[in-house]
C-alpha positions in Angstrom: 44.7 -184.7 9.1 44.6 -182.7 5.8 41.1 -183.3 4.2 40.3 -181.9 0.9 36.6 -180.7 0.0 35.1 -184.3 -0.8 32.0 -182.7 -2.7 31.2 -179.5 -4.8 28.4 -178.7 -6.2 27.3 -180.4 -9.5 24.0 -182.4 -11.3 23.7 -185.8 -9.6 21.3 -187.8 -11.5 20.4 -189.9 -8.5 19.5 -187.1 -6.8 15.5 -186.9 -6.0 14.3 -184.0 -8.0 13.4 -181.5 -5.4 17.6 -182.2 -4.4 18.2 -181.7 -8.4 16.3 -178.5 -7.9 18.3 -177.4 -5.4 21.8 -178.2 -6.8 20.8 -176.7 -10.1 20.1 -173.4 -8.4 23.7 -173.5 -6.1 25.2 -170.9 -8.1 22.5 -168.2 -8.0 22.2 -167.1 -4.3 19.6 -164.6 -5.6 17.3 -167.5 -6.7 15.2 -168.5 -3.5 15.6 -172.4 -2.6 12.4 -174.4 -3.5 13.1 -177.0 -0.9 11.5 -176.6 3.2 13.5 -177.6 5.9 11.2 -180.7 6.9 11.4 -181.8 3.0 15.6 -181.5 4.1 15.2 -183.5 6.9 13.0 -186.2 5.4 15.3 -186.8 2.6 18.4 -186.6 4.7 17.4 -189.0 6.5 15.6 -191.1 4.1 18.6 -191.4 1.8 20.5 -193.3 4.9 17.6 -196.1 5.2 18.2 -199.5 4.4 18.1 -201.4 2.2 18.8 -198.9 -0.1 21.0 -196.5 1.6 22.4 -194.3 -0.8 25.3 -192.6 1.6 26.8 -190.3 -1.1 24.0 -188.6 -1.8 22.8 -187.6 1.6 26.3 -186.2 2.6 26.1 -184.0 -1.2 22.5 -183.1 0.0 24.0 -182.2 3.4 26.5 -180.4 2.3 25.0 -178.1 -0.5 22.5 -177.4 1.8 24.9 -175.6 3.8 26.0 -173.7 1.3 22.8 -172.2 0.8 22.6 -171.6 4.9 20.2 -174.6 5.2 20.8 -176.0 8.2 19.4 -179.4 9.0 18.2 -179.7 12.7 21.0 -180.9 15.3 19.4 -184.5 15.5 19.3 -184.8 11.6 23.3 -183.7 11.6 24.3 -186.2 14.5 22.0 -189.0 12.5 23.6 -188.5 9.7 27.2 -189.0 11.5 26.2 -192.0 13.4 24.5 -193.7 10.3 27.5 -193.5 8.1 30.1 -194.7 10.9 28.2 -197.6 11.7 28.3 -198.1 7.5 31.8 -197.9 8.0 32.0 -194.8 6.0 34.5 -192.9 8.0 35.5 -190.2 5.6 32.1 -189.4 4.5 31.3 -188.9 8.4 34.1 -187.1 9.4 33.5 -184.6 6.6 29.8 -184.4 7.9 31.2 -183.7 11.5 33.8 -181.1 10.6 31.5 -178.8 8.6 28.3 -179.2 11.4 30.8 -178.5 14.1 32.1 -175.6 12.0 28.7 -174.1 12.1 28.3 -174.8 15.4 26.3 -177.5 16.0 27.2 -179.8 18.7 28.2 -183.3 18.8 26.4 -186.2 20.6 26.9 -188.8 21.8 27.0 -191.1 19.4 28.8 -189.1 17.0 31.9 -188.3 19.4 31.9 -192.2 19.3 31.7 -192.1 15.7 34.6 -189.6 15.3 36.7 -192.4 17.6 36.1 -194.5 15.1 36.9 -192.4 11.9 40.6 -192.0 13.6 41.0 -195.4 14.5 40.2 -196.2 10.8 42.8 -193.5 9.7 45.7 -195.1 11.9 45.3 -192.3 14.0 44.3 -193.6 17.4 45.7 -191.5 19.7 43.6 -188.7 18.4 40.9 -191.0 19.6 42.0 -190.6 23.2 41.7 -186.3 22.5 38.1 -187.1 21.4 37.9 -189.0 24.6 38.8 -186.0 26.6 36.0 -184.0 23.9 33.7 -186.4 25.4 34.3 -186.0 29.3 34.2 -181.9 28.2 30.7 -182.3 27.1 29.5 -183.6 30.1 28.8 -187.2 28.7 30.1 -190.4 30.4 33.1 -192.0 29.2 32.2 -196.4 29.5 32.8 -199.2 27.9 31.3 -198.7 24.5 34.0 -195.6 24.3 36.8 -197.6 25.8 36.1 -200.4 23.1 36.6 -198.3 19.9 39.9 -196.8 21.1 41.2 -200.6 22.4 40.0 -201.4 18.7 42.1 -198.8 17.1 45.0 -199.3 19.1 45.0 -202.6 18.1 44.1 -202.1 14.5 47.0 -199.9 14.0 50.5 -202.3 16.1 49.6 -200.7 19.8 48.9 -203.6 21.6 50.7 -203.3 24.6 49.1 -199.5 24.8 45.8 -201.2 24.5 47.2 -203.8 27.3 47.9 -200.2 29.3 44.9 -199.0 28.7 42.4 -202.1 29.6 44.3 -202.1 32.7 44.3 -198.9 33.5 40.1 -199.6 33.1 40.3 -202.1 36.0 41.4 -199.5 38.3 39.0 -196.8 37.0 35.1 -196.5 37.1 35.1 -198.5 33.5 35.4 -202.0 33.6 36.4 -203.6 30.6 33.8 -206.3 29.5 33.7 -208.8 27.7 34.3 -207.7 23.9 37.3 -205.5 25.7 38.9 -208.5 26.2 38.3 -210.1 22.9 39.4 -207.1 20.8 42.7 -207.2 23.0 43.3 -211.0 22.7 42.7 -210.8 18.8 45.0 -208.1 18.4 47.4 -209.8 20.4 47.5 -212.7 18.2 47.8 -210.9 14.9 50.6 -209.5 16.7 51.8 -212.8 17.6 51.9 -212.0 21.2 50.8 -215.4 22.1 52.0 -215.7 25.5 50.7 -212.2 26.9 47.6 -213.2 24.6 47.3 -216.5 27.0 48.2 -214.2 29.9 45.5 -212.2 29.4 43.0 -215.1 29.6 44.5 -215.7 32.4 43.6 -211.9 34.2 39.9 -211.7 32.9 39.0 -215.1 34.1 40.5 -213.7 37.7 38.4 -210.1 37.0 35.1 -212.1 37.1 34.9 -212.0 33.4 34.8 -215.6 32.1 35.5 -216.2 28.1 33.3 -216.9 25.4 33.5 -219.0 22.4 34.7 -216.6 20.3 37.5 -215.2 22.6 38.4 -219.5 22.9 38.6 -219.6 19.1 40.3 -216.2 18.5 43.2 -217.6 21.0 43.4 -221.3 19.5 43.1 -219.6 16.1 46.6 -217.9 16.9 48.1 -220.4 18.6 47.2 -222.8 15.3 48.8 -220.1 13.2 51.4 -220.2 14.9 52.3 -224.1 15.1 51.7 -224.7 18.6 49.0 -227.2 18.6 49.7 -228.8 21.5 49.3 -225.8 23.7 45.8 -225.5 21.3 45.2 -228.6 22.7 45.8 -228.2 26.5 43.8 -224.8 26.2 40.8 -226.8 24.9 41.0 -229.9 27.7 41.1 -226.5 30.1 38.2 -224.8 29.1 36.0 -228.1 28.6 36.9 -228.4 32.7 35.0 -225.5 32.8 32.3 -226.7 31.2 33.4 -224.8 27.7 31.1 -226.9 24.7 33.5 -226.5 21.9 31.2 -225.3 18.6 31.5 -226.0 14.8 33.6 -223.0 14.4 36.3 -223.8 16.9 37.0 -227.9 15.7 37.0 -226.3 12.6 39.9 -223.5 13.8 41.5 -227.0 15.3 41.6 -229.3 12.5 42.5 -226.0 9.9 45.6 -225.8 12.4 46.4 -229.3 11.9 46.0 -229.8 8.5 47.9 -226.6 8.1 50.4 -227.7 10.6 51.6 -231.4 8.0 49.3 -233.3 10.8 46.4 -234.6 8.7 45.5 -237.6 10.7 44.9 -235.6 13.8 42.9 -233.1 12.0 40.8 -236.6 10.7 40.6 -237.2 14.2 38.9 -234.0 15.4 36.6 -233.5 12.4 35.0 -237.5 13.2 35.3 -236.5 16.8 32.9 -233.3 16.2 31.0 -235.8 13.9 30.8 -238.5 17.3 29.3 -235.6 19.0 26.4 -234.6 16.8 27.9 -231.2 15.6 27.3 -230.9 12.1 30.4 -230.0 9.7 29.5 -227.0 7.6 30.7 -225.8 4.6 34.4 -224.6 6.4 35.0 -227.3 8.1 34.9 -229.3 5.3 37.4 -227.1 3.6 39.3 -227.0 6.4 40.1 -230.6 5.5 40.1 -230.1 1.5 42.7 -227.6 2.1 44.5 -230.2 3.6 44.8 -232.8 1.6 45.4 -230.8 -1.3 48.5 -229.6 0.3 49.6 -232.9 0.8 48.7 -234.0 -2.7 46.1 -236.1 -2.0 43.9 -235.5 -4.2 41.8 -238.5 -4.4 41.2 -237.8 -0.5 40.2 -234.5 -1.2 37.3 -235.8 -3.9 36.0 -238.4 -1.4 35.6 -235.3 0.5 33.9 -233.5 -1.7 31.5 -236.2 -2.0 30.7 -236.2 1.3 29.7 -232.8 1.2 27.6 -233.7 -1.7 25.9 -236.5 0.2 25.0 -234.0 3.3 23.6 -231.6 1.3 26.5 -228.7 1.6 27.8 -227.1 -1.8 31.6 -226.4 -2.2 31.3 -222.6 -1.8 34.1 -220.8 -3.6 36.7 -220.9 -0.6 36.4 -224.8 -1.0 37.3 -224.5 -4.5 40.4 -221.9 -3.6 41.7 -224.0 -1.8 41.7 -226.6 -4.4 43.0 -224.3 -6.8 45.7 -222.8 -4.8 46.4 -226.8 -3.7 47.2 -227.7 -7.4 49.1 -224.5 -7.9 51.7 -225.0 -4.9 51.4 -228.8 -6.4 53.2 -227.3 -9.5 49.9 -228.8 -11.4 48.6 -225.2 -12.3 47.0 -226.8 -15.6 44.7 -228.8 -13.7 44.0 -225.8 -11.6 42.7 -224.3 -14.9 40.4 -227.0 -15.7 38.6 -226.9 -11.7 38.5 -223.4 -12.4 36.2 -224.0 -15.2 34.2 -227.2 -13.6 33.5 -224.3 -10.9 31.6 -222.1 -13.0 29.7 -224.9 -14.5 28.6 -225.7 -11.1 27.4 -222.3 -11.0 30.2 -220.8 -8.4 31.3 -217.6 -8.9 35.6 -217.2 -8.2 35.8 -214.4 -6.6 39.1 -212.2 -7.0 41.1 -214.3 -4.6 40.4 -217.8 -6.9 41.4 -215.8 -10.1 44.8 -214.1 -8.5 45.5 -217.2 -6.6 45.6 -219.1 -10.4 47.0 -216.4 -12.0 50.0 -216.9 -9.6 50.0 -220.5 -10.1 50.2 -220.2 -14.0 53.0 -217.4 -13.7 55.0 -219.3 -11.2 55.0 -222.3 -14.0 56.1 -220.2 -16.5 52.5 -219.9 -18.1 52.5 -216.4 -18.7 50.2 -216.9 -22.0 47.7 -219.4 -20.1 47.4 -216.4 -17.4 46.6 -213.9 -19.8 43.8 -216.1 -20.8 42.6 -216.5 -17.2 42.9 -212.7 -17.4 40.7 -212.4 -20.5 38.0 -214.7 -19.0 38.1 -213.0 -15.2 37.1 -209.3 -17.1 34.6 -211.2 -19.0 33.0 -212.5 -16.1 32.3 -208.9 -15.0 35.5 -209.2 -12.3 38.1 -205.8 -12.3 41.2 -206.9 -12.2 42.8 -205.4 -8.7 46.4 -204.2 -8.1 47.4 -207.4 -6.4 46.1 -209.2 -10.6 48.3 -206.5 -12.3 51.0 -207.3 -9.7 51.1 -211.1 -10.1 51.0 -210.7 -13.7 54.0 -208.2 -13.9 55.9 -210.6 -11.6 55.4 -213.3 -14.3 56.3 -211.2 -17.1 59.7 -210.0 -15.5 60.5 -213.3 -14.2 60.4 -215.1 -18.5 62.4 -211.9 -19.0 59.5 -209.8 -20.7 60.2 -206.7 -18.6 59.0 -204.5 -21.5 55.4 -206.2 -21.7 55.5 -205.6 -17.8 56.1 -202.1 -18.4 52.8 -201.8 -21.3 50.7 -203.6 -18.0 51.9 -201.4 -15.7 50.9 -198.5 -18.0 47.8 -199.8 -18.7 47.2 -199.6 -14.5 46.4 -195.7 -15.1 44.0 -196.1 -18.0 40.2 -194.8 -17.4 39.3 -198.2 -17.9 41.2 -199.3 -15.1 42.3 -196.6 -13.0 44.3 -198.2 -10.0 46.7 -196.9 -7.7 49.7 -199.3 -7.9 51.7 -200.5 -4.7 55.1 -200.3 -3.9 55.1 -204.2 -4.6 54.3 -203.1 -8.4 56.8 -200.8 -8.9 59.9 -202.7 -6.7 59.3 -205.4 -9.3 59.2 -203.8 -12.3 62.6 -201.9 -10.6 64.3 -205.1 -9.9 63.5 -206.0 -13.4 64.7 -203.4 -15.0 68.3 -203.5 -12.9 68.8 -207.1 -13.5 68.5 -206.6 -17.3 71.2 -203.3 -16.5 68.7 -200.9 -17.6 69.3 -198.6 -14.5 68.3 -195.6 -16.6 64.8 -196.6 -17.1 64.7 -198.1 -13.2 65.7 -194.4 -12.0 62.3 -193.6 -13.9 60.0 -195.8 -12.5 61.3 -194.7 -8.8 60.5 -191.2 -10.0 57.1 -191.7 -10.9 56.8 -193.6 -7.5 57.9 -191.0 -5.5 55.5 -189.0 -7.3 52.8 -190.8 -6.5 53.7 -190.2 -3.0 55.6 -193.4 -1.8 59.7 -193.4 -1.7 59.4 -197.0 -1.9 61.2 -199.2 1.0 63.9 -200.7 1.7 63.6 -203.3 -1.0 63.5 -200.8 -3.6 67.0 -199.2 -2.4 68.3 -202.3 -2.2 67.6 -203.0 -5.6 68.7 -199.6 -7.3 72.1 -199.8 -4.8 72.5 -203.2 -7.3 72.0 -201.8 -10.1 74.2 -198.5 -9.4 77.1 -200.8 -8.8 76.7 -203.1 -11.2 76.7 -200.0 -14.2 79.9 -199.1 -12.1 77.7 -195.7 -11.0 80.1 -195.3 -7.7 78.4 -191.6 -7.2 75.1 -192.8 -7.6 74.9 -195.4 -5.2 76.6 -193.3 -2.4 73.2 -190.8 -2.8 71.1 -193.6 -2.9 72.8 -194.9 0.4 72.6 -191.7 1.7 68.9 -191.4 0.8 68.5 -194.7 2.8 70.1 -193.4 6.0 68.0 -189.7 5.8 64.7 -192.2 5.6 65.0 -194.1 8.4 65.5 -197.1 7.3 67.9 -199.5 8.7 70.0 -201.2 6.1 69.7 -205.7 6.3 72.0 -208.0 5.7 70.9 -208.2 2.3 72.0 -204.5 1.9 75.2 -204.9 2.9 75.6 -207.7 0.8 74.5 -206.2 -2.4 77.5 -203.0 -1.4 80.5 -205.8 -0.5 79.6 -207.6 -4.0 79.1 -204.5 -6.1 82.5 -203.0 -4.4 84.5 -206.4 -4.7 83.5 -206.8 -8.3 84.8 -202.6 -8.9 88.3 -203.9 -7.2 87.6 -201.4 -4.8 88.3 -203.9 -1.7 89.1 -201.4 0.7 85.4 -200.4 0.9 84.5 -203.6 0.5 86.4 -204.9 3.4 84.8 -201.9 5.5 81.6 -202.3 4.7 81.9 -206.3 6.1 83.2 -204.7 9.4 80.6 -202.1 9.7 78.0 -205.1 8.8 79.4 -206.9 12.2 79.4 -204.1 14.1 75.7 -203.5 13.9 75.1 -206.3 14.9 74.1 -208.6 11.7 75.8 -211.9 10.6 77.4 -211.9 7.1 76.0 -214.8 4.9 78.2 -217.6 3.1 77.9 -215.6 0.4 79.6 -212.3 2.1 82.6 -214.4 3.3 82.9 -216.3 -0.1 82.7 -213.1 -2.2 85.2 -211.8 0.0 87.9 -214.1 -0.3 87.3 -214.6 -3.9 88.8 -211.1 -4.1 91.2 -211.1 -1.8 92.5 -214.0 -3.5 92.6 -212.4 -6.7 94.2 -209.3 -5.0 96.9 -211.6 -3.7 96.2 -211.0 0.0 96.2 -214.5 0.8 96.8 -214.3 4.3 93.5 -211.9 4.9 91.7 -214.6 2.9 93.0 -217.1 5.1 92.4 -215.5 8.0 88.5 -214.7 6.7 88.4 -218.3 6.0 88.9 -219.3 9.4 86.9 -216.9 11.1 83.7 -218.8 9.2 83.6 -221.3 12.1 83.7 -219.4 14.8 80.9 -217.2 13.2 78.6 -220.4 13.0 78.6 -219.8 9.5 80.3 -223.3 7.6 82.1 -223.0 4.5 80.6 -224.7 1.7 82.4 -226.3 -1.7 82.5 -222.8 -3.2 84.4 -221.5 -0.2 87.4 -224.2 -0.5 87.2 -224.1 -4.1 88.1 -220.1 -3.7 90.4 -220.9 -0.7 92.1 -224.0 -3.2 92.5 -221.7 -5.9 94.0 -218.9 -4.4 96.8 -221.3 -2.7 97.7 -222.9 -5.1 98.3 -219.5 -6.9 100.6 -218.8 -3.9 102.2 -222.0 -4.0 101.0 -223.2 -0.3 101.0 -226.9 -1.3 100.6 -227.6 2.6 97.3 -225.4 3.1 95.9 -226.8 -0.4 96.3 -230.1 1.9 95.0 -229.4 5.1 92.0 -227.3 3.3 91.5 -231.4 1.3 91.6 -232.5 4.4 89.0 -230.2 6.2 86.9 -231.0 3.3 86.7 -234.8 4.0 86.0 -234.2 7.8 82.7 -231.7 6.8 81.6 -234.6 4.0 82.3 -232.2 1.4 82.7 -234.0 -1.7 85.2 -232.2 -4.7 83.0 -231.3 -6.9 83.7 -231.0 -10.6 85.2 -227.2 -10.4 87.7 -228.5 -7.7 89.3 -230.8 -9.4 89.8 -229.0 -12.5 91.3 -225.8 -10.2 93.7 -228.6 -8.6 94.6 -229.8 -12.6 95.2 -226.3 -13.9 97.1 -224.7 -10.8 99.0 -227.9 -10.7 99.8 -228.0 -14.2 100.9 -224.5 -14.6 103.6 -225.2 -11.4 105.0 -228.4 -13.0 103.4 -230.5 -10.2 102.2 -233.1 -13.2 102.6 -235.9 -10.9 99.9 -234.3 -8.7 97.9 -232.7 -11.7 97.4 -236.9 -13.1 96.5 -237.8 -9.8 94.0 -235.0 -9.4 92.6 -236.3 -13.5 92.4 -239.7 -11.5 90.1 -238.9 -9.3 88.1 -236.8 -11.0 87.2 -239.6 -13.2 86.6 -242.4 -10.5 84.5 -239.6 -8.9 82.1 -240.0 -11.6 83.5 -236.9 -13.6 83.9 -236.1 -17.3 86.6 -234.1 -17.7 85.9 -231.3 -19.8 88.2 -229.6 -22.6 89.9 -227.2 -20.5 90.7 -229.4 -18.0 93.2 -231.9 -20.7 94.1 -228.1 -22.4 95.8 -227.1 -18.6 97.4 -230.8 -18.7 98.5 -230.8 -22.0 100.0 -227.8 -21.9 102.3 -228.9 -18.4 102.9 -231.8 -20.2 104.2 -230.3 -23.2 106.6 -228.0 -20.8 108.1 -230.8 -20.0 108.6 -232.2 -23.3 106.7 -236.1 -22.5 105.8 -236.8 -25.8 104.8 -240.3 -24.8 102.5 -238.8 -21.8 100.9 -236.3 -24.6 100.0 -239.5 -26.9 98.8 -241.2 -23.8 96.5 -238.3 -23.3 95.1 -237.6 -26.4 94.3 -241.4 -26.3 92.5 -241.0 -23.2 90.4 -237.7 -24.6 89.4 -239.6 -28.0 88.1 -242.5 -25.7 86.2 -240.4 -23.2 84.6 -238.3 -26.4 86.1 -235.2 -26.0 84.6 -232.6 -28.4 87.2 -230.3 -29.3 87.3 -226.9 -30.0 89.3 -224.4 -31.6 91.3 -223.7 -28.1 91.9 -227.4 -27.6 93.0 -228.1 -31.3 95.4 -225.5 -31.3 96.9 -226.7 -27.6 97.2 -230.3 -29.2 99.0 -228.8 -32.7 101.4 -226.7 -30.5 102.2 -229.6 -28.0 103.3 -231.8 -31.5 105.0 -229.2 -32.8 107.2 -229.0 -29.7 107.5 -232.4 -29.1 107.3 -234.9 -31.9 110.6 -234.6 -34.5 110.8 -236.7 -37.6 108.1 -239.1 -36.0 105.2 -241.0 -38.4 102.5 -238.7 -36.5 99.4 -241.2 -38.5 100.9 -244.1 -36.3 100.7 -242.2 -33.0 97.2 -239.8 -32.8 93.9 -240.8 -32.2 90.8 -240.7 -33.9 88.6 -237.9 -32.3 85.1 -237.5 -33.0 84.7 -235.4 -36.0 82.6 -232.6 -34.3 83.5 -229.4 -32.7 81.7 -227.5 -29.9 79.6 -224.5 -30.4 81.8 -221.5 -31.3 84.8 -223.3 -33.3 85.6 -221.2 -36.2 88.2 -223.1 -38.5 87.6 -227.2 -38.0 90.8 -229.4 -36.9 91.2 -230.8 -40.5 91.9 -227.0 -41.5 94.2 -226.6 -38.4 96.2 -230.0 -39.0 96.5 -228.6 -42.5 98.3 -225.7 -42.1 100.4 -227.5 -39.3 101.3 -229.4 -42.6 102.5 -226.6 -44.4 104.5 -225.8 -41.8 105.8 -228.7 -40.8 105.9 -231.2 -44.2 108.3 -233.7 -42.5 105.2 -234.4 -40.1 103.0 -237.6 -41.5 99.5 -236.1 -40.6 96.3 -238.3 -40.3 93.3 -236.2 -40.1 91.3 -236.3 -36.8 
């Protein structure tokens, strides 16, 4: 661990003034110190009293006293060590241990235990076991205490099943784990969502004379309520009540959070009148426990008889009660109303914390309420509340989702004002990345991942991922080969969504080849392509012309448990037709009926325009049939492909006929369509009264027409004066 010199000397103005004395003398050694040992000791000591422990200060006074060769007494030292680890001021106390050590004063105790804890809260543990060894060297006893901070820093930092190692490993040795041993295993096992060695566990202490409490009950319902099983919640519960286990407030209120959680409100009704039945009295949790739940069910009038009752007893909504309510109506898409309980809160005198404003915040954004968030924004800094990364982050996410990437930007910059001063993520900077790349603007993204890298974080996969997009998409072949090589030197293991991202930015390039080898490679390590791999696929093998690869991919789908959907025979439709395969176009209609995939509009009009353009008319009609009696409106381009088959073929009467149909279905034309129509009657219609044959159309034109029909049907006049025009 690289530590950097946490304090130099300078004027503190909390300082007591014989400390003031001393630190405005640290840079004359010449100039005797005007402060006794005892007076060092008292203060020292002093400054780590409750209530009003001021931490910082004693480790300043500590350490410019041994600048000056002022060594407190080894007591004072290992006090000082003990009393910030137990405030959970690791750094401060392993700075205070490396410098007394360094000056040779020895560690107790209590402060080897401490100096567990400071690398368990660093995510080193396994220095923990050296310090274990430090322990044994100096003569001292290793027990349970000891034992318990290292199975807590295992666990704290994803080694569980070293911590399941080591508590056994206990059993066999002098130390037997206890109680709390258990309990910090078990937890840890559930956040790991190691349920059933979590259950086995239970199992082993009971049969090492170690019998659970209530809290090692609720930590293992807890995760088993998390994680959907209720019933085996349940069955643990009947068990331990065998065993003459009272369940408490706090574990029917873990049950009936897990049920409400879990979509089963009733049952969570159920518990919370059965706790009632048995003269436990709800606190303030469990009712929010079943706030929570009706609000994500809606039921909001549920939730305020509820809320009532609380009244009536005597307990306040606190401001979980009311987060829950708020993040209810958010999720409820009814982030408006969330606003207005937001401020009925504070008139009731609760204070949101951080979690109520971000959880609204992310309700408004998600709605598209950027300017209603800012406003939340305006009113959480008023309040006296800092807005935290995870504000700035929800925020940016809003912003880049309504397209305002360059407002997210100014936020982002505003992150590293002296106002604010906060570290972002690498959530912060992946979105303002993906941001930047879907608007194209790669150069800027490139940037951003600069500065992060600065700021010590390559980013993850995510990040890559993203940036591999945008490289292909700018058509920067060179670039995304570093960045995939960047990937590999990093260690991370490329997803299916990586993959996917290459085969799409490749197939759109026409560069199918790597493409097609990157969908290989895919399989080989061992991850399914998507729908959308196979159907980008064959879109481009069908364009390339390599039907029978497409084909081939096409089939494959089934045996990869991976069904084709409409796009996929849509792709498949168009590309055989292309080819001429009337029989395939058949059988793929066919395999569409016996999935229940319905045409959609997009397969018909690819059967009307491939059709048209090889003469099949019969078959292009046919397909116009059913696209109408399938409830849909045929759009311009779809009559353009038919009129211009028909007009190939010179049917004059089945051109009329059509243009008959268009007017009466209200086809809008446009400059395309107009000049299909004036070419099919030039072809077609000789020495014919053209005001007795055409339709009226509707006199608009779609967005985008440049010259109108009556301008068109003019100079088709000019052209042709023998034709008897009536304007459309």
């Amino acid at each position: 661990m690289v530590l950097k010199p946490l304090f130099k000397p300078h004027l503190h103005p909390h300082l007591p003034s014989q400390s003031l004395y001393l630190c405005f003398n640290l840079f004359s050694s010449s100039i005797p110190i005007p402060i006794s040992p005892n007076d060092l000791e008292t203060q020292l000591r002093s400054l780590c009293q409750k209530p009003n422990s001021q931490f910082t200060e004693a480790v300043s006074l500590f350490h410019s006293a041994l600048d000056f060769n002022l060594l407190p007494s080894w007591a004072t030292c290992n006090f000082l060590v003990d009393a910030l680890a137990r405030s959970r001021n690791y750094g401060l106390a392993f700075s205070v241990y490396r410098r007394m050590t360094h000056v040779d004063v020895l560690p107790s105790f209590g402060s080897l235990s401490a100096l567990i804890e400071c690398f368990a809260d660093a995510q080193k543990p396994q220095l923990g076991f050296g310090v274990v060894g430090l322990v044994l060297k100096r003569g001292f006893t290793v027990n349970v205490f000891i034992m318990n901070i290292v199975l807590k820093g295992l666990c704290r930092n994803g080694g569980v099943f070293e911590a399941m190692g080591l508590i056994r490993e206990m059993g066999r040795k002098s130390v037997s784990p206890d109680i709390v041993s258990y309990n910090t295993l078990i937890n840890g096992l559930c956040k790991a969502k190691k349920l059933k060695e979590a259950v086995g566990l239970l199992l082993e202490m009971e049969a090492a004379g170690c019998f659970p409490n209530s809290v090692t009950c609720t930590t293992l319902m807890d995760g088993l309520c998390k994680d959907g099983r209720m019933d085996e919640a349940m069955e643990l519960l009947e068990a331990m009540k065998k065993k003459g286990f009272d369940a408490d407030v706090v574990l029917y209120g873990t049950l009936i959070s897990g049920f409400c959680n879990n979509g089963n409100l009733d049952r969570g009704k159920e518990l919370f009148d059965e706790m009632l039945g048995k003269g436990i009295s709800a606190n303030v949790v469990t009712y929010s426990c079943l706030v929570h739940g009706l609000c994500r069910l809606g039921q909001w009038k549920e939730a305020n008889t509820v809320l009532n009752a609380m009244a009536e007893h005597g307990i306040h909504p606190d401001v979980v009660t009311y987060t829950g309510l708020i993040d209810g109506l958010c999720k409820d898409g009814r982030a408006t109303h969330a606003m207005d309980l937001l401020n009925l809160m504070v008139e009731k005198g609760e204070e949101p914390s951080n979690v109520t404003y971000n959880v609204l915040l992310s309700g408004l954004c998600k709605e598209g309420l950027v300017i209603d968030a800012f406003k939340i924004l305006r009113m959480m800094i008023e309040k006296g509340k800092k807005a935290d990364v995870v504000t700035y982050n929800t925020l940016m996410k809003g912003l880049c989702d309504k397209g305002k990437v360059d407002e997210a930007l100014k936020l982002f910059n505003s992150m590293f004002d002296n106002e604010n001063c906060l570290e972002p993520n690498v959530f912060t900077f992946n979105m303002l990345i993906g941001g930047l790349c879907k608007e194209g603007r790669l150069t800027k993204a490139v940037k951003i991942h600069r500065k992060m890298v600065k700021k010590g974080s390559c980013g993850n996969l995510v990040t890559y991922n993203m940036l591999l997009g945008g490289c292909l998409k700018a058509g920067k072949i060179k670039e995304a080969m570093e960045l995939w090589k960047q990937v590999l030197d990093l260690g991370f293991v490329p997803n299916s969504f990586t993959y996917s991202i290459l085969i799409d930015g490749f197939c759109k390039m026409r560069m199918l080849n790597i493409a097609k080898g990157l969908f290989c490679e895919m399989r080989t390590h061992g991850l399914n392509p998507a729908l959308f791999d196979y159907n980008t696929l064959m879109a481009s093998l069908c364009k390339e012309g390599s039907l029978e690869q497409a084909k081939s991919l096409f089939q494959e789908m089934g045996n990869a448990n991976c069904e084709p959907d409409i796009i996929s025979f849509n792709t498949m439709i168009d590309g055989t037709l292309k080819a001429g395969d009337f029989q395939f176009v058949k059988e793929l209609q066919m395999k569409m009926v016996e999935m229940g995939l319905r045409p959609d509009a997009l397969t018909f009009s690819t059967l009307i325009n491939r059709l048209s353009k090889l003469g099949e008319l019969d078959e292009a009609k046919s397909a116009l049939e059913r696209m109408v009696a399938s409830g849909f409106t045929p759009d311009a381009l779809v009559y353009d492909s038919l009129l211009k088959g028909l007009s190939s073929k010179g049917d004059t009467t089945e051109i009329i006929n059509l243009l008959h149909q268009m007017a009466a279905k209200g086809t809008v034309l446009d400059r395309k369509i107009v000049s299909t129509i004036l070419t099919c009657l030039c072809h077609s219609i000789q020495e014919v009264d053209v005001m007795e044959l055409l339709p009226t159309f509707f006199q608009g034109t779609s967005e985008g027409a440049s010259i109108s029909c009556n301008e068109l049907l003019m100079q088709l006049h000019q052209s042709h004066p023998k034709l008897q025009l009536h304007p459309f």
